[in-house]
C-alpha positions in Angstrom: 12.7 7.8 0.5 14.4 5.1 2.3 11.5 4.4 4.2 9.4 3.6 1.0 12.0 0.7 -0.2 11.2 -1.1 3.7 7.7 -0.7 3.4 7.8 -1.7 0.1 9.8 -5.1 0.5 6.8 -5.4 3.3 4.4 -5.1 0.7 5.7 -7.4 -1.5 5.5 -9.9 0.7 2.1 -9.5 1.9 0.9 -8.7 -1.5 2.0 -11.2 -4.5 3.6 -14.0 -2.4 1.4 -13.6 0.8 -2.0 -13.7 -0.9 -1.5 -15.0 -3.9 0.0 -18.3 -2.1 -3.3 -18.6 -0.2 -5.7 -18.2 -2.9 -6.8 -14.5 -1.6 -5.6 -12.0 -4.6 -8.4 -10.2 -4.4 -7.5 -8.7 -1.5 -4.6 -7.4 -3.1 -6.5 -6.1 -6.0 -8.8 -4.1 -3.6 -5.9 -3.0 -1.6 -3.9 -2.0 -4.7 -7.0 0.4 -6.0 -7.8 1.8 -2.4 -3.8 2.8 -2.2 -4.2 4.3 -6.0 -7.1 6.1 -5.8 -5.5 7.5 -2.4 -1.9 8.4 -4.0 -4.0 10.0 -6.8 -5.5 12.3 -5.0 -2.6 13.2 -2.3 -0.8 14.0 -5.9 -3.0 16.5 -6.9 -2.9 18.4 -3.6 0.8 17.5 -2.1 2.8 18.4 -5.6 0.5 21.6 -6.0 1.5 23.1 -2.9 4.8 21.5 -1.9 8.3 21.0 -4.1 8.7 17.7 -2.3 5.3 16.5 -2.7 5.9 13.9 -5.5 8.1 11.7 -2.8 5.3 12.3 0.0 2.7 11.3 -2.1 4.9 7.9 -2.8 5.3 7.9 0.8 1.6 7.8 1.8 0.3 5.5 -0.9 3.0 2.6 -0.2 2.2 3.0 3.5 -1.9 2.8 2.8 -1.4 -0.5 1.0 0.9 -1.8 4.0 -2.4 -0.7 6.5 -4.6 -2.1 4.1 -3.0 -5.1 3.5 -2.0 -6.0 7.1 -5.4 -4.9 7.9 -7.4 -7.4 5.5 -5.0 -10.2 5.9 -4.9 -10.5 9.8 -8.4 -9.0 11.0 -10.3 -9.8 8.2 -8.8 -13.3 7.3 -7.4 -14.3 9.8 -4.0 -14.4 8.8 -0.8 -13.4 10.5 2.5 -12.7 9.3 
């Protein structure tokens, strides 16, 4: 789980400060339902099977919105962080 509070400080950045700043939230809405729907899903089947699956789920879906993010912002947009 300490993983998920490095990635998340990461996401914060690029999210609400990084894209709000320049005028491009919608990428963070997009990203933000992408990484949902994804976590949504890996909850139904990681928590199912597995007694740890709750934190793995977390795990994946913070890590999706870091891809997508970083993805979006630099290739996409053009921006770099």
């Amino acid at each position: 789980m300490i993983f998920t509070l490095f990635i998340g400080v990461n996401n914060f950045f690029l999210g609400p400060v990084y894209a709000n700043m320049n005028k491009k939230s919608l990428i963070f809405l997009k990203s933000i339902l992408i990484s949902s729907i994804l976590s949504l899903i890996s909850s139904y089947f990681l928590i199912r099977y597995f007694s740890y699956g709750p934190a793995l789920s977390f795990l994946f879906s913070e890590f999706v919105l870091l891809v997508v993010l970083s993805y979006s912002l630099r290739f996409k947009y053009g921006f770099s962080s």
